[in-house]
PDB file of N, CA, C, O and CB in Angstrom:
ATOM      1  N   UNK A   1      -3.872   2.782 -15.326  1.00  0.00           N
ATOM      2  CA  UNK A   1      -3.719   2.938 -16.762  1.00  0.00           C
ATOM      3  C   UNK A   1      -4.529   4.154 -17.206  1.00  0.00           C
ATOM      4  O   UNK A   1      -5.684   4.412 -16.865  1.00  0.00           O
ATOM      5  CB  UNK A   1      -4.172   1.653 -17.518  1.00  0.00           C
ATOM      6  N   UNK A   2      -3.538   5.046 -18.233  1.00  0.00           N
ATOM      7  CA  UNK A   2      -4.535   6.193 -18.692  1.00  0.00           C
ATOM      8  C   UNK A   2      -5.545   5.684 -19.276  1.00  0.00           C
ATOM      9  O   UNK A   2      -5.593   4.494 -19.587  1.00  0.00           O
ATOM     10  CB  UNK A   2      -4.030   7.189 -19.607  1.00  0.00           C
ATOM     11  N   UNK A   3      -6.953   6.952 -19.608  1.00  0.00           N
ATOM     12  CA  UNK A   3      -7.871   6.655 -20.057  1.00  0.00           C
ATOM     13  C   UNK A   3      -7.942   6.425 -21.527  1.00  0.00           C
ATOM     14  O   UNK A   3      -8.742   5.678 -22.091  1.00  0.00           O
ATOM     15  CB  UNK A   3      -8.548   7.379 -19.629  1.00  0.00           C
ATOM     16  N   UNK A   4      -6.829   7.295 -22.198  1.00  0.00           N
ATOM     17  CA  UNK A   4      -6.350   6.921 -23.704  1.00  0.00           C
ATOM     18  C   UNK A   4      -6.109   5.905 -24.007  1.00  0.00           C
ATOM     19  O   UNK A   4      -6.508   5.561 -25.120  1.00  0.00           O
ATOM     20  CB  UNK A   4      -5.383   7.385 -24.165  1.00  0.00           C
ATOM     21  N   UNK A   5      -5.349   4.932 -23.185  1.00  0.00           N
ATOM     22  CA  UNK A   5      -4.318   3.646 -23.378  1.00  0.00           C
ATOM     23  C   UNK A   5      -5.708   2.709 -23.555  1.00  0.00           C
ATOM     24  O   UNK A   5      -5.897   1.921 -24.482  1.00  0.00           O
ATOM     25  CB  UNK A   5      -3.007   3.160 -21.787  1.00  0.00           C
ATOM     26  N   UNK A   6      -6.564   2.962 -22.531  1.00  0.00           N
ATOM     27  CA  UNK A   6      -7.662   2.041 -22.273  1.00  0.00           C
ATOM     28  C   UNK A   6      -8.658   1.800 -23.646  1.00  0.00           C
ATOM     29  O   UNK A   6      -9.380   0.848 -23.943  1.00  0.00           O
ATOM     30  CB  UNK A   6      -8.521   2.676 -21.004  1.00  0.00           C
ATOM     31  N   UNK A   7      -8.431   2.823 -24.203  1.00  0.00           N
ATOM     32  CA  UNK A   7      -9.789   3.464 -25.465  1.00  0.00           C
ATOM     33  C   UNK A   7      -8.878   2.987 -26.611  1.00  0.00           C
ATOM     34  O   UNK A   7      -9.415   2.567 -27.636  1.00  0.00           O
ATOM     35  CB  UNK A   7     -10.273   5.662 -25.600  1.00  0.00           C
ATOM     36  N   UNK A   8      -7.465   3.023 -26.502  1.00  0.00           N
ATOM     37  CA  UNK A   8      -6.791   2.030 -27.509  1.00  0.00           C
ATOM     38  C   UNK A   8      -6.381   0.921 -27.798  1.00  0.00           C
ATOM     39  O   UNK A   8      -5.929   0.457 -28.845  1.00  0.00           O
ATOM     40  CB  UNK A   8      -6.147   2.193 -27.726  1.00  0.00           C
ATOM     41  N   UNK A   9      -6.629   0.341 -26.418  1.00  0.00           N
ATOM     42  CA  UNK A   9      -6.448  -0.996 -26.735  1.00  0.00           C
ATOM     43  C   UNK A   9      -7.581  -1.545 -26.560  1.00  0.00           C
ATOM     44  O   UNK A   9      -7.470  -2.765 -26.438  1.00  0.00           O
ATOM     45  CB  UNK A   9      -5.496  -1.650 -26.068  1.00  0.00           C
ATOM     46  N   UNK A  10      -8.917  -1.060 -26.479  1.00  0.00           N
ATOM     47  CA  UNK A  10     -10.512  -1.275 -26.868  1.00  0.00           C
ATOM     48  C   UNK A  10     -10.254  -1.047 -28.402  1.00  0.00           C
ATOM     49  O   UNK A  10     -10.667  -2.044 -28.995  1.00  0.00           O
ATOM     50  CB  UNK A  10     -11.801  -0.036 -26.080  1.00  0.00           C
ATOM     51  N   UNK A  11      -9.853  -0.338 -29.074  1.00  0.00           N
ATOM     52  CA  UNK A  11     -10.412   0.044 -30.398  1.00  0.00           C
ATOM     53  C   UNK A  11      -8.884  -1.219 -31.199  1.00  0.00           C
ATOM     54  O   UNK A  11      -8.921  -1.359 -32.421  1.00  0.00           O
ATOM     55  CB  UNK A  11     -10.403   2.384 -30.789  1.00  0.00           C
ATOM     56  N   UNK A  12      -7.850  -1.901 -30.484  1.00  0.00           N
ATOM     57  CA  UNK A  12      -7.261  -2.775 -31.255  1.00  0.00           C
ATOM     58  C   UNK A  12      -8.193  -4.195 -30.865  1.00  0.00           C
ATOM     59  O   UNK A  12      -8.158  -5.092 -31.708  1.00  0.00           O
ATOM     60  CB  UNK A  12      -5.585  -2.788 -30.941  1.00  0.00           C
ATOM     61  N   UNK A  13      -8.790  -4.360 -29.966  1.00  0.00           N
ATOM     62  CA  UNK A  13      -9.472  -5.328 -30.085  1.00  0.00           C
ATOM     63  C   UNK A  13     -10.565  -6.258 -30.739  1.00  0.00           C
ATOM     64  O   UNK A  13     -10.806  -7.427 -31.043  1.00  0.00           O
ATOM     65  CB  UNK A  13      -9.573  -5.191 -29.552  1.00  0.00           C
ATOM     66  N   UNK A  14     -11.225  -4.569 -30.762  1.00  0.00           N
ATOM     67  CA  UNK A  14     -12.312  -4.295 -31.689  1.00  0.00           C
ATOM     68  C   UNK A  14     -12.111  -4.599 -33.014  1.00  0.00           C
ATOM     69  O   UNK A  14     -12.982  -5.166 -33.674  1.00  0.00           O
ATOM     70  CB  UNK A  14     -12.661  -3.027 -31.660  1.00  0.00           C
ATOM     71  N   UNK A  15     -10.927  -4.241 -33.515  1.00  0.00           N
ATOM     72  CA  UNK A  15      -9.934  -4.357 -34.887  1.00  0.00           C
ATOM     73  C   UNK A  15      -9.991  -6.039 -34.949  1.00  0.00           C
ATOM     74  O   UNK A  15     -10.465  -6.544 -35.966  1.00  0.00           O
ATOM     75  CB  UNK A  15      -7.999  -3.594 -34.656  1.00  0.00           C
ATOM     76  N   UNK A  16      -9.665  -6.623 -34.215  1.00  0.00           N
ATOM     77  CA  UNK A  16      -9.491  -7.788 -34.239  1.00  0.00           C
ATOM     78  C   UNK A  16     -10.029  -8.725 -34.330  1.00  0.00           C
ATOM     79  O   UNK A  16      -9.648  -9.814 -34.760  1.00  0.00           O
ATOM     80  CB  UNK A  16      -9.151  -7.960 -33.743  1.00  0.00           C
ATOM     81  N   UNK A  17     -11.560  -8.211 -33.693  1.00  0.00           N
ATOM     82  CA  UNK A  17     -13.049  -9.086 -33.255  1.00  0.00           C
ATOM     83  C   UNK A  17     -13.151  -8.555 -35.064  1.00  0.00           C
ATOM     84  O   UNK A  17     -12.936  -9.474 -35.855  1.00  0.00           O
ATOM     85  CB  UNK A  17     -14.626  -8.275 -31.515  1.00  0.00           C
ATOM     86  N   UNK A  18     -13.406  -7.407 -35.578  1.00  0.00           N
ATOM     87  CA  UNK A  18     -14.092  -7.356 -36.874  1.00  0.00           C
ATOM     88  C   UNK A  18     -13.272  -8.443 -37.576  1.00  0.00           C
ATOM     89  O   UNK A  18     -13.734  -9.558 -37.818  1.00  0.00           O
ATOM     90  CB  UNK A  18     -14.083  -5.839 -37.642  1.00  0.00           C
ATOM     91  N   UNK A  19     -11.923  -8.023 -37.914  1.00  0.00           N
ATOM     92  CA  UNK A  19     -10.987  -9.186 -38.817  1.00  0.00           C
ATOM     93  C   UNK A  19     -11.523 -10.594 -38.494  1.00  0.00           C
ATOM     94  O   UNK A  19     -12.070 -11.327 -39.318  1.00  0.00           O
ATOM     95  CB  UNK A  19      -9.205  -9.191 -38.374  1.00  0.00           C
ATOM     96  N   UNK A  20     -11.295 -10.895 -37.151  1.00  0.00           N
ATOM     97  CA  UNK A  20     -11.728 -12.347 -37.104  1.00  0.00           C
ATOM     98  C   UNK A  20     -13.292 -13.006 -37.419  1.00  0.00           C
ATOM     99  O   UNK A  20     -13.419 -14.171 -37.795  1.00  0.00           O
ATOM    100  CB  UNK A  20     -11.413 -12.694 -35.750  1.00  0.00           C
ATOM    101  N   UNK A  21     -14.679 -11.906 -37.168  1.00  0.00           N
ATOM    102  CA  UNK A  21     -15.619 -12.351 -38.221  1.00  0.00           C
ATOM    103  C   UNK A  21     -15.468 -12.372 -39.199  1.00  0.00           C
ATOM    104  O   UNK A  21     -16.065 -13.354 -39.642  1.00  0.00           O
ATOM    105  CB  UNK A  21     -16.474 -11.964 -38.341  1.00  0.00           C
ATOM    106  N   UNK A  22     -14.787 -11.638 -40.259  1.00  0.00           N
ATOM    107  CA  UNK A  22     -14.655 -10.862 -41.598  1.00  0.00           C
ATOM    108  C   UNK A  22     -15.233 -12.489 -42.540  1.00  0.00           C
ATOM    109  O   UNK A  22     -16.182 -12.439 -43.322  1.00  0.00           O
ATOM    110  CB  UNK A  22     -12.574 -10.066 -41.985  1.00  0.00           C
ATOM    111  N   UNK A  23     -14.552 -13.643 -42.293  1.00  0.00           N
ATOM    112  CA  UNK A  23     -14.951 -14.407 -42.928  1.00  0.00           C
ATOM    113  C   UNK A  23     -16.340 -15.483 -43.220  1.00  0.00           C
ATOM    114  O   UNK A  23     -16.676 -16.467 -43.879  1.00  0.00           O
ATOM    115  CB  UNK A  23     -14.158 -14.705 -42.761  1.00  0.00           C
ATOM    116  N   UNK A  24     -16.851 -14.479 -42.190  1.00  0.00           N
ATOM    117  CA  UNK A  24     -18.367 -15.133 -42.272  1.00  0.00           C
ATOM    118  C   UNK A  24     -19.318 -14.888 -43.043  1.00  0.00           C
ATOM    119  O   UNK A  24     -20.285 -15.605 -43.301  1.00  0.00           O
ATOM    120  CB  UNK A  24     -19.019 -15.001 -41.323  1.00  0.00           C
ATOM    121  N   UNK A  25     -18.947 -13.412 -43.598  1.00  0.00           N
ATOM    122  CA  UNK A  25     -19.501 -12.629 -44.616  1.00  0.00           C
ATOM    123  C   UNK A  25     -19.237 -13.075 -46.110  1.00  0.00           C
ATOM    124  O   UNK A  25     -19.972 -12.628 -46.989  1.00  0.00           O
ATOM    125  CB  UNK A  25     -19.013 -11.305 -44.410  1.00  0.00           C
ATOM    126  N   UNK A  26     -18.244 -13.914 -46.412  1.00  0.00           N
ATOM    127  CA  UNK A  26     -17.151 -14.374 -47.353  1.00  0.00           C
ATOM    128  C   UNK A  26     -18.622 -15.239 -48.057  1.00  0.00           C
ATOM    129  O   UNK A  26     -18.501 -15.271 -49.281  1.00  0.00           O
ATOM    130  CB  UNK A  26     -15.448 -15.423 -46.562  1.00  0.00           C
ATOM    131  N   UNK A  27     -19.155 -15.516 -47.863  1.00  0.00           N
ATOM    132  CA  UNK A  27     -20.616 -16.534 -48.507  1.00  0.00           C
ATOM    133  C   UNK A  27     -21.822 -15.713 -48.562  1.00  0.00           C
ATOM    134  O   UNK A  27     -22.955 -16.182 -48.672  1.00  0.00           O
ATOM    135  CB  UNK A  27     -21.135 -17.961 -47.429  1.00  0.00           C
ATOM    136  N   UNK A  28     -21.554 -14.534 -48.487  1.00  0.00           N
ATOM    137  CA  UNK A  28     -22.535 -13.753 -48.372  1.00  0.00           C
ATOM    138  C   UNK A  28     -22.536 -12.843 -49.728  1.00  0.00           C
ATOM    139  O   UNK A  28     -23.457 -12.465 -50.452  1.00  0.00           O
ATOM    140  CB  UNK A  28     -22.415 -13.026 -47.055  1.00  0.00           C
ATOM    141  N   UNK A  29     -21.011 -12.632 -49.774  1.00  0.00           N
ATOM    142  CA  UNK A  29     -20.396 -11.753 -50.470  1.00  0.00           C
ATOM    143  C   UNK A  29     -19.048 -11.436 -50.512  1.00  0.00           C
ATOM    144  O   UNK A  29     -18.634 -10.966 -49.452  1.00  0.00           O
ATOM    145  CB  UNK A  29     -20.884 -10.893 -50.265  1.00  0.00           C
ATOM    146  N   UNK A  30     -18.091 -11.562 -51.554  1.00  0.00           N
ATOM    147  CA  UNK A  30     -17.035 -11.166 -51.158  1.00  0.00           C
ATOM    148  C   UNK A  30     -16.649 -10.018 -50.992  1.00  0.00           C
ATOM    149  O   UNK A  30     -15.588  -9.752 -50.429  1.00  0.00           O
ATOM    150  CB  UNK A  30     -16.415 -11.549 -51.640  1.00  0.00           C
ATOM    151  N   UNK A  31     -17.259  -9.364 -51.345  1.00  0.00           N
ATOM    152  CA  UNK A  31     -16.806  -7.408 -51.262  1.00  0.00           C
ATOM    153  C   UNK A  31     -17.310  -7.457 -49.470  1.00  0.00           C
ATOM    154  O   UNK A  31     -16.829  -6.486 -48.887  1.00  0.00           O
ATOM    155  CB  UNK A  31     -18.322  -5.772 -52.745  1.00  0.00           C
ATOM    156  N   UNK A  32     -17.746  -7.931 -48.985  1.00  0.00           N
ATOM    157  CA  UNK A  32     -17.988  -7.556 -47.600  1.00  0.00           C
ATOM    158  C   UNK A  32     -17.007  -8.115 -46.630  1.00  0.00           C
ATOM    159  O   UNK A  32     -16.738  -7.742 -45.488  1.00  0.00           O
ATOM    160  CB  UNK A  32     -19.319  -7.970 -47.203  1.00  0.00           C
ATOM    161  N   UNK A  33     -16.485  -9.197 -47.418  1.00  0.00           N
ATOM    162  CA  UNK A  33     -15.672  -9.918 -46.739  1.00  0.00           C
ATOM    163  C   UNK A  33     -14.380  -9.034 -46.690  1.00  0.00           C
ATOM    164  O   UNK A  33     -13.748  -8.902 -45.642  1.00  0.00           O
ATOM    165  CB  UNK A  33     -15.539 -11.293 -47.341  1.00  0.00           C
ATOM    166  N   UNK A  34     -13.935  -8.310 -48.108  1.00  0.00           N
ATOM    167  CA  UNK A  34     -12.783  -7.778 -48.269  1.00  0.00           C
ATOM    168  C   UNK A  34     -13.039  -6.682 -47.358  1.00  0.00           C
ATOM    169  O   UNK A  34     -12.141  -6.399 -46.565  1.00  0.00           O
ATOM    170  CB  UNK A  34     -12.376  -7.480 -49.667  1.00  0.00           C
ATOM    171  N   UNK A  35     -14.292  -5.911 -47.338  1.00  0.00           N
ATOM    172  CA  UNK A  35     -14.542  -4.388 -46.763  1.00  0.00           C
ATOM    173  C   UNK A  35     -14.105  -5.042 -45.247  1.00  0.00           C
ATOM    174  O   UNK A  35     -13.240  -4.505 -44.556  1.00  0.00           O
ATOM    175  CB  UNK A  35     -16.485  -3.536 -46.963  1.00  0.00           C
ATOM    176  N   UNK A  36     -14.692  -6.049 -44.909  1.00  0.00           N
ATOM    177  CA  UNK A  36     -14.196  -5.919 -43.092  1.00  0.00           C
ATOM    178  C   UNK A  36     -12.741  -6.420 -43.041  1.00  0.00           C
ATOM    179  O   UNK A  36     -11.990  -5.893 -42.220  1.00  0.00           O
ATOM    180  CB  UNK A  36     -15.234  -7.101 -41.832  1.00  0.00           C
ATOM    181  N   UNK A  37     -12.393  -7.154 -43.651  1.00  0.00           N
ATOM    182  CA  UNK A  37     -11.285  -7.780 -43.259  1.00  0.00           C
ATOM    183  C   UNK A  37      -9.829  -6.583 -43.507  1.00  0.00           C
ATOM    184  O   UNK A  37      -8.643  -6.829 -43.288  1.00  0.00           O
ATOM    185  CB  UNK A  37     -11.260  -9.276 -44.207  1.00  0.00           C
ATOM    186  N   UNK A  38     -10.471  -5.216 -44.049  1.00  0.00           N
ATOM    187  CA  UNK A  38      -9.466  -4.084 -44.798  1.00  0.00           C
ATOM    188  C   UNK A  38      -9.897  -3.155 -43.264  1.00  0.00           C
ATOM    189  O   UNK A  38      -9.056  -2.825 -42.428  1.00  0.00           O
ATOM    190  CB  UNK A  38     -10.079  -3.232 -46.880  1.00  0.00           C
ATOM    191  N   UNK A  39     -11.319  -2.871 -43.171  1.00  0.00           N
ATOM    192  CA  UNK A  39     -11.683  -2.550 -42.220  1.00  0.00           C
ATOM    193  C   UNK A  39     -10.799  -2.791 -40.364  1.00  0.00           C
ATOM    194  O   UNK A  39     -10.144  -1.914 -39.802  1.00  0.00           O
ATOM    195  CB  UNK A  39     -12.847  -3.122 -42.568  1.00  0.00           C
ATOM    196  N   UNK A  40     -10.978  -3.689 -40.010  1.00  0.00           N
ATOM    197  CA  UNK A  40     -10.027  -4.412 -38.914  1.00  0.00           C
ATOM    198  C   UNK A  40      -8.787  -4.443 -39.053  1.00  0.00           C
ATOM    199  O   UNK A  40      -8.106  -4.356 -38.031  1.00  0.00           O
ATOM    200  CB  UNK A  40     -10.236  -5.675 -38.722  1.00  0.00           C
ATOM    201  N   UNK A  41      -8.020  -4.598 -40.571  1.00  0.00           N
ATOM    202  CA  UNK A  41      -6.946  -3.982 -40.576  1.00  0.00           C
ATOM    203  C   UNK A  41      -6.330  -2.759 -39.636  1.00  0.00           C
ATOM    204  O   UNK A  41      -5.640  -2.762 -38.616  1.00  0.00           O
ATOM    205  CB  UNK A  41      -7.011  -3.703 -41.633  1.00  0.00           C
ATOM    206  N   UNK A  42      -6.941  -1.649 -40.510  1.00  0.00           N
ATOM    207  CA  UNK A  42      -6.871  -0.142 -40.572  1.00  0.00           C
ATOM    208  C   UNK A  42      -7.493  -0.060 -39.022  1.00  0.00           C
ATOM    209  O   UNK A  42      -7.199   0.996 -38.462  1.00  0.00           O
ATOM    210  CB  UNK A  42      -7.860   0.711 -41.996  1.00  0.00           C
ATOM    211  N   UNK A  43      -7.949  -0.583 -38.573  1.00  0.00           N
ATOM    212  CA  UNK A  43      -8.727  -0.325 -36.883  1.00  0.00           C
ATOM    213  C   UNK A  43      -7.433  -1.042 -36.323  1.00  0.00           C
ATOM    214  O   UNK A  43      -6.885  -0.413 -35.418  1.00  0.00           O
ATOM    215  CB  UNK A  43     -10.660  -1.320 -36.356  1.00  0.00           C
ATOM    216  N   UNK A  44      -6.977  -1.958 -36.601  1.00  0.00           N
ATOM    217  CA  UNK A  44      -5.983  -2.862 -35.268  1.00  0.00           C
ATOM    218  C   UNK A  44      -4.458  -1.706 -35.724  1.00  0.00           C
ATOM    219  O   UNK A  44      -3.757  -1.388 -34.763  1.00  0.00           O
ATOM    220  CB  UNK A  44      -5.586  -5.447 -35.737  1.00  0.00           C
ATOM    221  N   UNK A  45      -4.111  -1.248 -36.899  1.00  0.00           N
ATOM    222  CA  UNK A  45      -2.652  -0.543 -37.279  1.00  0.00           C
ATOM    223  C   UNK A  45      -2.877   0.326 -36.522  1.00  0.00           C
ATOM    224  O   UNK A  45      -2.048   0.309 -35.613  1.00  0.00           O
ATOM    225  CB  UNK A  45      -2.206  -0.020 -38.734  1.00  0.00           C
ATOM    226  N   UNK A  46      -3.975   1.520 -36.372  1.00  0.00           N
ATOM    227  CA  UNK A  46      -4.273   2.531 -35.861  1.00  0.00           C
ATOM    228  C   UNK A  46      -4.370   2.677 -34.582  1.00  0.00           C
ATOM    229  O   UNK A  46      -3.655   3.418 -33.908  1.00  0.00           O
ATOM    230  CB  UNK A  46      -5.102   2.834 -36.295  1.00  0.00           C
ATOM    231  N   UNK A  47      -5.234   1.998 -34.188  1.00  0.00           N
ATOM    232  CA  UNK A  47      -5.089   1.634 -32.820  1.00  0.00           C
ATOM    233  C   UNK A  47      -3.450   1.116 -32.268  1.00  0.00           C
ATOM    234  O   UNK A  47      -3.088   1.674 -31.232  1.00  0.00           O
ATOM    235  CB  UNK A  47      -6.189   0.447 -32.646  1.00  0.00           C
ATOM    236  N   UNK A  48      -2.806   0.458 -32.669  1.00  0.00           N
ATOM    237  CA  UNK A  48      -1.493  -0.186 -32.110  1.00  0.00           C
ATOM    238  C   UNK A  48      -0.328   0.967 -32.167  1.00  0.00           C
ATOM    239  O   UNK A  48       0.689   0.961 -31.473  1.00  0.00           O
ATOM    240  CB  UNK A  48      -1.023  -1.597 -33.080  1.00  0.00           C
ATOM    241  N   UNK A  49      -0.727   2.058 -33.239  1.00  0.00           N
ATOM    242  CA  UNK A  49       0.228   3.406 -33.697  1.00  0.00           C
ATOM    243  C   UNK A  49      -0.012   4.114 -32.363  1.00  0.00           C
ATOM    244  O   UNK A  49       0.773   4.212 -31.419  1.00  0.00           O
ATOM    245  CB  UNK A  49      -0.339   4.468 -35.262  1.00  0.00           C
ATOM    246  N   UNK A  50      -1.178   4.558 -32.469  1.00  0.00           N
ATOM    247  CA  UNK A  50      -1.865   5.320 -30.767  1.00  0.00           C
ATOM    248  C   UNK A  50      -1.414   4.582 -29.863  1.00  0.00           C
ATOM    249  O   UNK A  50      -0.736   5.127 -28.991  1.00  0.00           O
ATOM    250  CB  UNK A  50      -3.632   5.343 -30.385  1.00  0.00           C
ATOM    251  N   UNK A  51      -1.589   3.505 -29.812  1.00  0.00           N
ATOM    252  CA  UNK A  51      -1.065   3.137 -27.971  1.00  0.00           C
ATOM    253  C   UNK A  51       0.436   3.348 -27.742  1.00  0.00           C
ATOM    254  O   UNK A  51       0.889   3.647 -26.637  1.00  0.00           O
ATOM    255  CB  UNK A  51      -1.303   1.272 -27.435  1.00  0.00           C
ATOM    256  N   UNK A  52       1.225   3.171 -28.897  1.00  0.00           N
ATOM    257  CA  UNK A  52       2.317   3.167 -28.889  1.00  0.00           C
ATOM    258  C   UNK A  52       3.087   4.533 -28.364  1.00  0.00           C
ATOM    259  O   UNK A  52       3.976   4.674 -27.524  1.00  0.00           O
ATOM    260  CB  UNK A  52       2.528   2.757 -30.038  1.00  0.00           C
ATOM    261  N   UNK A  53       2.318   5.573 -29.279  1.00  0.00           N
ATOM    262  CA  UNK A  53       2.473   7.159 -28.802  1.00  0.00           C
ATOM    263  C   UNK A  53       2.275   7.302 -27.866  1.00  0.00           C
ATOM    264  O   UNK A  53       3.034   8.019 -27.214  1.00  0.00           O
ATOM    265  CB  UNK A  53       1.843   8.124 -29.233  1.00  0.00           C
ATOM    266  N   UNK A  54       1.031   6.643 -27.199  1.00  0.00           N
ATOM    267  CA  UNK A  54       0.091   7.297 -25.825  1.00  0.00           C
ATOM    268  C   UNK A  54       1.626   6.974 -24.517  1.00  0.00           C
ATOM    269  O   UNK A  54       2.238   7.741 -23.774  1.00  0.00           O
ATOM    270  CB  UNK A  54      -2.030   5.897 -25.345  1.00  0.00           C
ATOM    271  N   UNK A  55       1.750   5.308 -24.817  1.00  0.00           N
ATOM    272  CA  UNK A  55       2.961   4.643 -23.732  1.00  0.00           C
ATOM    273  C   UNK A  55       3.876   5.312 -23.331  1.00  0.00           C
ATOM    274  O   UNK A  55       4.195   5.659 -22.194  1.00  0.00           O
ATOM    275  CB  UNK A  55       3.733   3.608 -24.160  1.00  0.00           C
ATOM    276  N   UNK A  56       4.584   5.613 -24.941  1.00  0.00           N
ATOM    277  CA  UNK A  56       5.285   6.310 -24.815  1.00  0.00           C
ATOM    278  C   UNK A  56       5.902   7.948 -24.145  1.00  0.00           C
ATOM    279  O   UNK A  56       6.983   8.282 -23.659  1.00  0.00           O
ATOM    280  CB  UNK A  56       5.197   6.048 -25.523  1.00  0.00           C
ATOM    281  N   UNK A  57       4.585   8.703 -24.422  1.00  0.00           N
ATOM    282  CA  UNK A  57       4.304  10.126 -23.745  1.00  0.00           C
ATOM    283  C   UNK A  57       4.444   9.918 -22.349  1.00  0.00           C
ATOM    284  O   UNK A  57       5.152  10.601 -21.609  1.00  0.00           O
ATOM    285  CB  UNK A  57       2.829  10.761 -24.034  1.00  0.00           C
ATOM    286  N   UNK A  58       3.624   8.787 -21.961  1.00  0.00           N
ATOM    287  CA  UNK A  58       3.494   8.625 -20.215  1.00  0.00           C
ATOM    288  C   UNK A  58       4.297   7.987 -20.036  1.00  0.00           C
ATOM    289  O   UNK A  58       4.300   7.837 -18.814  1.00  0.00           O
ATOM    290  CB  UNK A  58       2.355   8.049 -19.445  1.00  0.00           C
ATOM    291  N   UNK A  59       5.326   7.260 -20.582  1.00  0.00           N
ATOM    292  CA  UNK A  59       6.810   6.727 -19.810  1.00  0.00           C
ATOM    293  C   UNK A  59       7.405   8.011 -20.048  1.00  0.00           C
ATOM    294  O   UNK A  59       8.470   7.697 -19.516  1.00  0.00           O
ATOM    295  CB  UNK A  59       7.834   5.257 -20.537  1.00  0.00           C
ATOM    296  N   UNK A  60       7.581   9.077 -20.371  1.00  0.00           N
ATOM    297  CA  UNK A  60       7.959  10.065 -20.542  1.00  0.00           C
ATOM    298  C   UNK A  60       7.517  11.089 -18.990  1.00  0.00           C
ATOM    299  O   UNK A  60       8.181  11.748 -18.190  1.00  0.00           O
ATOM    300  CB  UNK A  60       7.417  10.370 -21.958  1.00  0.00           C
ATOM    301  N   UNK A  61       6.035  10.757 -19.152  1.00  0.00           N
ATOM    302  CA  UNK A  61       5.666  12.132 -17.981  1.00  0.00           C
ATOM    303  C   UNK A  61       6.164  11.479 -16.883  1.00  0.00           C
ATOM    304  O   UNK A  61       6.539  12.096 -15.885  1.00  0.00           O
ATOM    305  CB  UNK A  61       3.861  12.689 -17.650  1.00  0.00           C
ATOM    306  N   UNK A  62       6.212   9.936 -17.007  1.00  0.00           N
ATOM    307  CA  UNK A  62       6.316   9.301 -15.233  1.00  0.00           C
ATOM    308  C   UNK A  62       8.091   9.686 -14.842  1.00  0.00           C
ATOM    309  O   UNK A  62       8.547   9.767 -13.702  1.00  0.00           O
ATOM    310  CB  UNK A  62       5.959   6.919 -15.117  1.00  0.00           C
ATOM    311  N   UNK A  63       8.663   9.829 -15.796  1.00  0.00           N
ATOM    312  CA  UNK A  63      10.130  10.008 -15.646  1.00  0.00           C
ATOM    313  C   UNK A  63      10.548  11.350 -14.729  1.00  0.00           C
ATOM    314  O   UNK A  63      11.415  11.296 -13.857  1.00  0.00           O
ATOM    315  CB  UNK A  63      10.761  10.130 -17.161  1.00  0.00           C
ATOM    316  N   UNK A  64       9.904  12.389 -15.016  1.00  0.00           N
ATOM    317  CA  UNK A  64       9.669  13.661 -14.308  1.00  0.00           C
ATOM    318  C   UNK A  64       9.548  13.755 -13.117  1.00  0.00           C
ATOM    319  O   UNK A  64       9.354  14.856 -12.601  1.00  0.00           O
ATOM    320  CB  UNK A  64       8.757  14.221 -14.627  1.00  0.00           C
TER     321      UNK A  64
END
């Protein structure tokens, strides 16, 4: 597996681990709750856009 693919599907996970605390913060504060849970959003879309490109490029180069 490329080293890109690897660093993107670390950074959708990551997306995922934040979202899934997000609600612990929710008693703390709700603006923190909203900031991570918007946060992990925007980290898991981004990340899932990139891997998608990355796959794609290298089902591309392997075809060659």
């Amino acid at each position: 597996m490329d080293s890109q693919l690897k660093k993107d599907l670390l950074a959708i996970a990551g997306g995922f681990f934040i979202t899934m605390i997000s609600p612990t913060f929710n008693s703390k504060s709700p603006i923190f709750y909203y900031t991570f849970m918007i946060a992990g959003i925007i980290i898991v879309v981004s990340g899932v856009i990139s891997y998608l490109r990355d796959s794609k490029k290298n089902g591309k180069d392997q075809k060659k």
